[in-house]
KEFIKE-63253 format. One record per residue: residue number from 1; y, x, z of N, C-alpha, C in turn. Coordinates in nm, 4 decimals. Layout:
REM KEFIKE-63253
PAVEX resi      n_Y      n_X      n_Z     ca_Y     ca_X     ca_Z      c_Y      c_X      c_Z
PAVEX  NUM        Y        X        Z        Y        X        Z        Y        X        Z
...
REM end
This chain:
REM KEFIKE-63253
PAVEX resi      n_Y      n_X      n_Z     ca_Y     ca_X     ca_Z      c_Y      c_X      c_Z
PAVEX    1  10.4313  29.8936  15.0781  10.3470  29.9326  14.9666  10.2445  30.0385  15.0093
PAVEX    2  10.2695  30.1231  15.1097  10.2180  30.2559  15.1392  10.0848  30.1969  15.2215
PAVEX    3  10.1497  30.0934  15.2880  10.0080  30.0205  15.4072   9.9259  29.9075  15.3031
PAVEX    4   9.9069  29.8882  15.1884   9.8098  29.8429  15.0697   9.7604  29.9530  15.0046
PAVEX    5   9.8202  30.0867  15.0042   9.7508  30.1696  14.9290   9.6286  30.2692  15.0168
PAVEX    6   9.7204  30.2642  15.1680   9.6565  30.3099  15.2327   9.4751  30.3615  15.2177
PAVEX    7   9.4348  30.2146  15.2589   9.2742  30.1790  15.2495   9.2208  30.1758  15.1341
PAVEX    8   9.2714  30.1654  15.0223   9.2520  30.2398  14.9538   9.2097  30.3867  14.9099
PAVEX    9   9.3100  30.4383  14.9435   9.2993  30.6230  14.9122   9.2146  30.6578  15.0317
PAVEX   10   9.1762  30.6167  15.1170   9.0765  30.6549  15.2282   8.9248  30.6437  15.1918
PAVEX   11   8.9586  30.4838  15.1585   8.7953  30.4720  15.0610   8.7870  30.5717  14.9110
PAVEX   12   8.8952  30.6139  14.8663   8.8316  30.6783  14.7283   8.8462  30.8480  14.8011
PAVEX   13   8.8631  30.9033  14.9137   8.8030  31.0070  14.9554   8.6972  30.9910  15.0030
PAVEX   14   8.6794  30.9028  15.1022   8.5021  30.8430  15.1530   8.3688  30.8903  15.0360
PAVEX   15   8.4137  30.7798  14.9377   8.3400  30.7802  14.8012   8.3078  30.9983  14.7355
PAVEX   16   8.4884  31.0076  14.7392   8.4302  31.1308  14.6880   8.3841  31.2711  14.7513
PAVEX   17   8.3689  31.2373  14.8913   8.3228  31.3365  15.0280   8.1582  31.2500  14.9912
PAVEX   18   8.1207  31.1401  14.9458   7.9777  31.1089  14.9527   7.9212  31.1945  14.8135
PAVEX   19   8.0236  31.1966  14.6683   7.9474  31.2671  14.5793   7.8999  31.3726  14.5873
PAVEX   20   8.0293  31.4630  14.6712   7.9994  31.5913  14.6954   7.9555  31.5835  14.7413
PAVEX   21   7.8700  31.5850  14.8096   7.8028  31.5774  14.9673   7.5997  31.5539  14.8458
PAVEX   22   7.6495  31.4344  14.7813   7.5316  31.4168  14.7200   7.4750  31.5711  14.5465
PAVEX   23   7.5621  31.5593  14.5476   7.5656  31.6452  14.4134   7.4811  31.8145  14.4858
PAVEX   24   7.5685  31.8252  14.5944   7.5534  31.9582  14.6599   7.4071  31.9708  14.6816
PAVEX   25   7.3436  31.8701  14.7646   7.1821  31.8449  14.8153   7.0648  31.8892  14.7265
PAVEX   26   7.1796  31.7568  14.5763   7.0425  31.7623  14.4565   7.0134  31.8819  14.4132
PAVEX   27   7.1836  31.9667  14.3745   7.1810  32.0473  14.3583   7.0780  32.2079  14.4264
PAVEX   28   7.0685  32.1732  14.5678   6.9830  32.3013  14.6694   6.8706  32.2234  14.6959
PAVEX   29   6.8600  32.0937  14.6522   6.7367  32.0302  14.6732   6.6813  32.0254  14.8386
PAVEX   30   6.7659  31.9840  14.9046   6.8013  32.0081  15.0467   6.7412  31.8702  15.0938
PAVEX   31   6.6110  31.8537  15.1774   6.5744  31.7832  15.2589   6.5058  31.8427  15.3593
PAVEX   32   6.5325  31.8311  15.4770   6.4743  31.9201  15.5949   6.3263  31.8880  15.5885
PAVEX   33   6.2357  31.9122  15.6439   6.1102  31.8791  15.6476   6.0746  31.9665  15.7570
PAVEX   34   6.0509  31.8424  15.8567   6.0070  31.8764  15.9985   5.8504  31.9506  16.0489
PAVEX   35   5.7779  31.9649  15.9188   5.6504  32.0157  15.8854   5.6808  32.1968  15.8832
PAVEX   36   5.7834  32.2331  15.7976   5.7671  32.3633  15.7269   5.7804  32.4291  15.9024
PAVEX   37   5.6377  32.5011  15.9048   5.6574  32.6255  15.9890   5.5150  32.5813  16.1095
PAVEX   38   5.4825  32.4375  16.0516   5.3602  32.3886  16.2005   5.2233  32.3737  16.0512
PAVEX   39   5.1260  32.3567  16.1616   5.0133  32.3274  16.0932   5.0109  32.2556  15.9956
PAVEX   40   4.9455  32.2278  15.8901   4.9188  32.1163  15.7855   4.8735  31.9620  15.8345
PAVEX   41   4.8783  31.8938  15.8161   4.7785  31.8070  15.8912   4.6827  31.7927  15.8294
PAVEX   42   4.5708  31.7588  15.9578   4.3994  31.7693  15.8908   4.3763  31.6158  15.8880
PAVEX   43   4.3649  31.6079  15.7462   4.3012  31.4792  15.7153   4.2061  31.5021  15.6033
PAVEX   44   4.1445  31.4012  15.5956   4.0011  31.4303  15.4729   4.0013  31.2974  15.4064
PAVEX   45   4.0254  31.3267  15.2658   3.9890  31.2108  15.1376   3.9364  31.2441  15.0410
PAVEX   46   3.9092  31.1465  14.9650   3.7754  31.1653  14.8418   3.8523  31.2196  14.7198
PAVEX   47   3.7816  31.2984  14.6661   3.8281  31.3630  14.5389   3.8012  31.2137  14.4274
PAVEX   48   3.8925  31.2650  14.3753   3.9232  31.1811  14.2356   3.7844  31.1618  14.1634
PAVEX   49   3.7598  31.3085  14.1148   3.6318  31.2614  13.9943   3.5056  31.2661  14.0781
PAVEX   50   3.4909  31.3275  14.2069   3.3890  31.3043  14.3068   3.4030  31.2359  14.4326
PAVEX   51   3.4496  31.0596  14.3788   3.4260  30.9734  14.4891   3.3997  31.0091  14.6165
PAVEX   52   3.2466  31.0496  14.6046   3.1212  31.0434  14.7015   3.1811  31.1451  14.7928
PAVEX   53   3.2416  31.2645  14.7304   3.2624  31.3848  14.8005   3.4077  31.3550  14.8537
PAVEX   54   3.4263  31.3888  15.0151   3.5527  31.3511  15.1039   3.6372  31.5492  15.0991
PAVEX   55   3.7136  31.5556  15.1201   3.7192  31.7029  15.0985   3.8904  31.7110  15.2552
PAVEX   56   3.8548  31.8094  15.3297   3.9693  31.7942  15.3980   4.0825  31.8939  15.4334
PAVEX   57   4.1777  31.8955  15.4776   4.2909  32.0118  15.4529   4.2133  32.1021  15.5341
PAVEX   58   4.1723  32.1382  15.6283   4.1043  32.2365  15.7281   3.9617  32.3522  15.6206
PAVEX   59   3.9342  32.2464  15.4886   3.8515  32.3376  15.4276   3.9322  32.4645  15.3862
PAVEX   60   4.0555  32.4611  15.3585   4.0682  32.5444  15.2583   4.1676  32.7100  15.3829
PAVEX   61   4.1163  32.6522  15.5087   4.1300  32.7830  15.6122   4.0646  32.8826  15.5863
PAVEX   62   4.1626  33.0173  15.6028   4.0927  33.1314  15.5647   4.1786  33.1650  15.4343
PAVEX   63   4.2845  33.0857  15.3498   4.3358  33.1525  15.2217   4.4755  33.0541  15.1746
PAVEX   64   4.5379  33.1226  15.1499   4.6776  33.0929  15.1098   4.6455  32.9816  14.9451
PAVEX   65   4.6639  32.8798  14.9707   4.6647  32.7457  14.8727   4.7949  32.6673  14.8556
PAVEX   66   4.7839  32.6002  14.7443   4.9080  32.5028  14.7372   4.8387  32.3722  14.7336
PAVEX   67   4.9781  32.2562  14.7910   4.8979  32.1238  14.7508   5.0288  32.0376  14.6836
PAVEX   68   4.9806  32.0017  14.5575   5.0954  31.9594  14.4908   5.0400  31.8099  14.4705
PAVEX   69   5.1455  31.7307  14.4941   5.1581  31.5609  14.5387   5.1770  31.4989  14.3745
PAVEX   70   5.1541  31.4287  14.3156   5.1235  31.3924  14.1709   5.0883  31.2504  14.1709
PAVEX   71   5.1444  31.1494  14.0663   5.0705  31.0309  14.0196   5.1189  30.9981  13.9027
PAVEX   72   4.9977  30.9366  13.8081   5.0494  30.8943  13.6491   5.1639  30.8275  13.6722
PAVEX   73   5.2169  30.7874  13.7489   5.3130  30.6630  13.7315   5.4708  30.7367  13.7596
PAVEX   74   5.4276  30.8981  13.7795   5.5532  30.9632  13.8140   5.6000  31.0211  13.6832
PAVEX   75   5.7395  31.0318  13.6102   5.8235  31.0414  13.5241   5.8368  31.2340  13.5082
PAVEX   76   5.8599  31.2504  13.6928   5.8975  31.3989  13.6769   5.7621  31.4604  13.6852
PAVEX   77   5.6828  31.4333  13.7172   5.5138  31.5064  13.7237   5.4941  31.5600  13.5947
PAVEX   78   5.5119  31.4602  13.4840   5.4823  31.4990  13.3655   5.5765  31.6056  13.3416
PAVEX   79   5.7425  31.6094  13.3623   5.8041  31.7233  13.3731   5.7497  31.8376  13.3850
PAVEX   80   5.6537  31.8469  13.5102   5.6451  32.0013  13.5862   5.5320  32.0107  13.5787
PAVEX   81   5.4636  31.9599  13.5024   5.2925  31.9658  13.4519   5.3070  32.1042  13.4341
PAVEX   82   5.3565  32.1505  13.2626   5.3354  32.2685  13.2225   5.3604  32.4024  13.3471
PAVEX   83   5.4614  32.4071  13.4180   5.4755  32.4940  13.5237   5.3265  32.4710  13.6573
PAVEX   84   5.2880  32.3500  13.7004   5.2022  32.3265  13.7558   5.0831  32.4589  13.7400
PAVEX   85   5.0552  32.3953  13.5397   4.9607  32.4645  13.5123   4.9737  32.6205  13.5261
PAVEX   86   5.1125  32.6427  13.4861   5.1153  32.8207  13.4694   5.0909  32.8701  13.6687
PAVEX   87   5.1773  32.7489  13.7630   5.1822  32.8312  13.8582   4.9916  32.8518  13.9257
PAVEX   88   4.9197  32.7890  13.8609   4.7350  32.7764  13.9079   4.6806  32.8833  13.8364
PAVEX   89   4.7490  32.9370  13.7101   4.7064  33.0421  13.6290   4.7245  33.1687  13.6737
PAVEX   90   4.9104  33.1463  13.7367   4.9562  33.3078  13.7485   4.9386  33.3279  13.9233
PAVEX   91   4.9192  33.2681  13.9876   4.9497  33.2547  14.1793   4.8081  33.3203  14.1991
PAVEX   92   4.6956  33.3072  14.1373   4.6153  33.3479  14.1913   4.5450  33.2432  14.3141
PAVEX   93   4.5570  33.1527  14.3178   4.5009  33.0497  14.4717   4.4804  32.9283  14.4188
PAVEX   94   4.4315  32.9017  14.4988   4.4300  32.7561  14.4572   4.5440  32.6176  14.4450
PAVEX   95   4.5043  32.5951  14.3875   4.6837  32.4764  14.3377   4.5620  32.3341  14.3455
PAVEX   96   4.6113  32.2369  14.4460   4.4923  32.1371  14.4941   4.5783  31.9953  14.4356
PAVEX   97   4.5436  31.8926  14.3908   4.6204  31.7986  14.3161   4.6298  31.7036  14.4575
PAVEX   98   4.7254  31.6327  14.5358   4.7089  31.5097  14.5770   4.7241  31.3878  14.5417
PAVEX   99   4.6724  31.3231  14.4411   4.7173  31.2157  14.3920   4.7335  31.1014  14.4415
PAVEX  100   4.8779  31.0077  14.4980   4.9253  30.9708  14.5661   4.9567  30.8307  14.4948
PAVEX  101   4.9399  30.7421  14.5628   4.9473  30.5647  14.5353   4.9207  30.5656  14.3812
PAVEX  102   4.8265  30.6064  14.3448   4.7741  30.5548  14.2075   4.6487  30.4904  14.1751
PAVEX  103   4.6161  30.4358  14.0825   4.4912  30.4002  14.0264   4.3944  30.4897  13.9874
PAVEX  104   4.2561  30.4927  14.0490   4.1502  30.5787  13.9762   4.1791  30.6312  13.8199
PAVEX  105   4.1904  30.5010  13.7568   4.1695  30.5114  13.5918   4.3175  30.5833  13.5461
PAVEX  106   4.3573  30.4939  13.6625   4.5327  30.5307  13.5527   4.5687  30.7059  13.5996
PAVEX  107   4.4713  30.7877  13.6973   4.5047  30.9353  13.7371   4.4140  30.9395  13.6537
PAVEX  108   4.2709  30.9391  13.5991   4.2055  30.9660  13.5053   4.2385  30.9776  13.3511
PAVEX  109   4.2937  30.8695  13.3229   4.3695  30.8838  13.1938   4.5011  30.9459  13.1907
PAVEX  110   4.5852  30.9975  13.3103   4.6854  31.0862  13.2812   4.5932  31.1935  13.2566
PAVEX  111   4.5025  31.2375  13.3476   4.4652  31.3671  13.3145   4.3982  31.4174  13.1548
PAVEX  112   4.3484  31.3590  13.1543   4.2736  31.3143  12.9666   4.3976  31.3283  12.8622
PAVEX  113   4.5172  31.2717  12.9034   4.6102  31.3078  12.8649   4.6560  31.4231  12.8216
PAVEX  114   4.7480  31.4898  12.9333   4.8163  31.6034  12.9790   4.7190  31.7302  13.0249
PAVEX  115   4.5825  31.7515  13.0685   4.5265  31.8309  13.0938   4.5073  31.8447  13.2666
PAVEX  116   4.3863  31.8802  13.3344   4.3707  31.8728  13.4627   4.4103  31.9899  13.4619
PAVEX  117   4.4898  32.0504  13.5673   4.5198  32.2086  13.5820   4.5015  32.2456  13.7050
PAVEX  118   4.4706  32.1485  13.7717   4.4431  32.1975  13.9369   4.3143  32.1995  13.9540
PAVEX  119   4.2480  32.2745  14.0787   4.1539  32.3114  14.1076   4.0400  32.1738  14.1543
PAVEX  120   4.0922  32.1013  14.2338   4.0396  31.9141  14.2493   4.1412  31.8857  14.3004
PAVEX  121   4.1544  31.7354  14.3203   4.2693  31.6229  14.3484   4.2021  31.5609  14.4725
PAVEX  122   4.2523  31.5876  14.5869   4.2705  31.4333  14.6551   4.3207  31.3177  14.6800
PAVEX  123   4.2556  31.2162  14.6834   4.3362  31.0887  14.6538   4.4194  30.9860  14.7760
PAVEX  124   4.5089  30.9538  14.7699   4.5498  30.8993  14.8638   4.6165  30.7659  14.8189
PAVEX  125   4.5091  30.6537  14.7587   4.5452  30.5306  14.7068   4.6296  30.4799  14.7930
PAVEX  126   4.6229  30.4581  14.9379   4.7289  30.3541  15.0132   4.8147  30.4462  15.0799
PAVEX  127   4.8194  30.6078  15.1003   4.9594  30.6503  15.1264   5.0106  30.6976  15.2243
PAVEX  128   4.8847  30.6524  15.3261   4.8501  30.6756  15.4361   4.8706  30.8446  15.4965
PAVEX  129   4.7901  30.9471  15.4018   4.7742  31.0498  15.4475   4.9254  31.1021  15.4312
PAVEX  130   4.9785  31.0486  15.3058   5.1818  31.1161  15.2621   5.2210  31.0783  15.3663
PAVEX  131   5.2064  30.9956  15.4576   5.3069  30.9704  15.5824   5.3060  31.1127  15.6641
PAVEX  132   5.1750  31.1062  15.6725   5.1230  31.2322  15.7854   5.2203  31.3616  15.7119
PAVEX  133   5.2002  31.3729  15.6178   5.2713  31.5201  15.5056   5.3908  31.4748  15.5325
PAVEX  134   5.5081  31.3827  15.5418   5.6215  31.3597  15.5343   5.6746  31.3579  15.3642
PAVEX  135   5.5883  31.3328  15.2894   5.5980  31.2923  15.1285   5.7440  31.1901  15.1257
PAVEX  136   5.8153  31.2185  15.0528   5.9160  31.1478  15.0000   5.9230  31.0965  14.8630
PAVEX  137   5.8594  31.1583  14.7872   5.8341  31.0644  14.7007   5.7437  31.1954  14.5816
PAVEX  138   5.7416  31.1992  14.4650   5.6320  31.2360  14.3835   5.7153  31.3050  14.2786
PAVEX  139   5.7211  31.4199  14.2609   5.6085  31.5316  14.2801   5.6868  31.6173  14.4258
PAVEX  140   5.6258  31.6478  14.5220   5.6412  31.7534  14.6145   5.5224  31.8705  14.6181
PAVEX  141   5.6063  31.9730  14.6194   5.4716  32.0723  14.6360   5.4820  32.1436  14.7689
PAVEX  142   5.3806  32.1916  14.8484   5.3697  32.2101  14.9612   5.3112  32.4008  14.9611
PAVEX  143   5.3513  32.4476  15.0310   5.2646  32.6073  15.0106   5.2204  32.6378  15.1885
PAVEX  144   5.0658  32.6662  15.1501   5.0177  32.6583  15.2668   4.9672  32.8316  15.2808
PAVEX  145   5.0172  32.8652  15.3981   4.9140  33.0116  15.4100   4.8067  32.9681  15.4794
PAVEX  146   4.6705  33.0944  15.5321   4.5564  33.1184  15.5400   4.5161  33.0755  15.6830
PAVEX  147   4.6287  33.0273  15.7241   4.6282  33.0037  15.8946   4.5957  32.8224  15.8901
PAVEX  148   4.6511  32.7595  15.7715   4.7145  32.6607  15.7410   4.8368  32.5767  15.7820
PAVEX  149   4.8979  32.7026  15.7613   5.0787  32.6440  15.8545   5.1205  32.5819  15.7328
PAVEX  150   5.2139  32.5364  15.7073   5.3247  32.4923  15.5772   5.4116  32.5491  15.5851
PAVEX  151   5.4400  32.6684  15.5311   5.5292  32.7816  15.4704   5.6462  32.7411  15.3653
PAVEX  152   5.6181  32.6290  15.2901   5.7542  32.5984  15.2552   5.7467  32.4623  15.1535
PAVEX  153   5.8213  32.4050  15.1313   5.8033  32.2424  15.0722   5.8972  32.2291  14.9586
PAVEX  154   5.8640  32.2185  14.8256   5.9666  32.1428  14.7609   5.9256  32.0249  14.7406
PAVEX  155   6.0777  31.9851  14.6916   5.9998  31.8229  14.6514   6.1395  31.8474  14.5440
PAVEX  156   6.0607  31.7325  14.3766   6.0920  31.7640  14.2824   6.0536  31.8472  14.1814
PAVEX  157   6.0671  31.7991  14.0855   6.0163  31.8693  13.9609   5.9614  32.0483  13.9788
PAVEX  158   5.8784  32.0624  13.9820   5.8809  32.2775  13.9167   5.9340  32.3160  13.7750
PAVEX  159   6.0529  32.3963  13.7837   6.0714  32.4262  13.6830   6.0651  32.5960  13.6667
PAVEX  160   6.1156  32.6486  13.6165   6.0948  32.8041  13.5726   6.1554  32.8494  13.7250
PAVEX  161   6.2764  32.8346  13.7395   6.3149  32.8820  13.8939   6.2182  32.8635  14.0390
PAVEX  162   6.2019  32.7410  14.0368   6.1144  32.7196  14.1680   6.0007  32.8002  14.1281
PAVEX  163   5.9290  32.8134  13.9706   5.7706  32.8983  13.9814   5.8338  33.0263  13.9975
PAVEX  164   5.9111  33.0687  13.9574   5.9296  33.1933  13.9734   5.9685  33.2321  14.1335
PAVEX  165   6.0229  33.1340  14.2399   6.0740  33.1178  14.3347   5.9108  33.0998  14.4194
PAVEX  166   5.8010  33.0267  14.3943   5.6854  33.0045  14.4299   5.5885  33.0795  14.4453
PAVEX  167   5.5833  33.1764  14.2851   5.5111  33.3122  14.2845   5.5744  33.4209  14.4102
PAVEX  168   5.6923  33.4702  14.3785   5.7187  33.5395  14.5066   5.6833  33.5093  14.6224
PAVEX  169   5.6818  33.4220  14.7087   5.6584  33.3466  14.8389   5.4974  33.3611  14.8432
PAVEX  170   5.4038  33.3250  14.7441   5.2666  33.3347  14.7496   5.2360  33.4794  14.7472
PAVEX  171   5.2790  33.5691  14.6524   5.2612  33.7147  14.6915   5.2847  33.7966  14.7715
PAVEX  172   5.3802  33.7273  14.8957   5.4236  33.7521  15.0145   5.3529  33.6851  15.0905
PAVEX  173   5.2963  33.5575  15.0995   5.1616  33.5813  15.1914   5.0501  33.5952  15.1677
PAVEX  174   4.9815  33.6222  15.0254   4.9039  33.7314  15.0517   4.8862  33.8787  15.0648
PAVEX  175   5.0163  33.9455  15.0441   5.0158  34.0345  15.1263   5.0010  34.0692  15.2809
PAVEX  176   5.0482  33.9366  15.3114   5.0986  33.9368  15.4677   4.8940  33.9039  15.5093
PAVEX  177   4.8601  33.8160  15.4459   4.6936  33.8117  15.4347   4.6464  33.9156  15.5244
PAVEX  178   4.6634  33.9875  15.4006   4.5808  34.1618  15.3636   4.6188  34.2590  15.4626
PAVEX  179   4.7277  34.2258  15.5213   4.7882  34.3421  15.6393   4.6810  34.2964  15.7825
REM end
């Protein structure tokens, strides 16, 4: 009886060494990101409401910015809109939209929606440039200092903790700026 139950009770620790294991992650929001601590990567794409105009990560050298990853078609974006907006209000820098595998119209009419709160959007219809970022999926926000290193990455919703967790980190490098 003991050698039928066996494989059993092995697989239902398996299973529950995978919840924990999963619960713990979501919980610290734990994905390594082989980026945080090297340059940004320099790539250049067209802003949303200015086509014509290509805009690229290397412009914004010289000042501590964020670039937060966004598309209408994302569930939690709309989540962390309102924090989005407060963290572009209260950070002081620029908060840059990347809008990632979406439609012109359909990022246009979210914004018409919900309100534009970032400073401009770059677009990255085929997805191409998120490879380069190591994007996992939508919303990630990225915090870049003045050097343009990547200082630190979430990915997932902003809620009151991470802005409050975001503001500190940005007022620490622009202090570090100013020294």
């Amino acid at each position: 009886m003991i050698r039928l139950l066996l494989p059993l009770i092995v697989f239902g620790g398996l299973v529950g060494l995978l919840l924990i294991g999963m619960q713990t992650a979501e919980e610290r929001k734990i994905v390594a990101s082989p980026l945080v601590g090297r340059p940004i990567p320099n790539f250049e794409l067209p802003r949303l409401h200015e086509p014509n105009i290509s805009t690229s990560t290397a412009d914004r050298l010289g000042e501590v910015w964020v670039l937060n990853v966004w598309g209408s078609w994302c569930q939690s974006c709309r989540i962390e809109h309102p924090y989005v907006g407060r963290l572009a209000e209260e950070s002081g820098v620029p908060v840059v939209g990347f809008n990632w595998k979406d439609e012109q119209a359909d990022a246009k009419r979210w914004l018409s929606q919900f309100g534009d709160v970032w400073a401009y959007h770059m677009v990255d219809f085929e997805g191409r440039s998120a490879i380069d970022l190591g994007v996992y999926g939508a919303p990630e926000t990225f915090l870049i200092d003045q050097r343009g290193i990547i200082r630190h990455k979430h990915i997932g919703p902003i809620d009151e903790s991470v802005l409050r967790d975001l503001l500190a980190r940005i007022d620490r490098l622009k202090q570090e700026a100013s020294s």
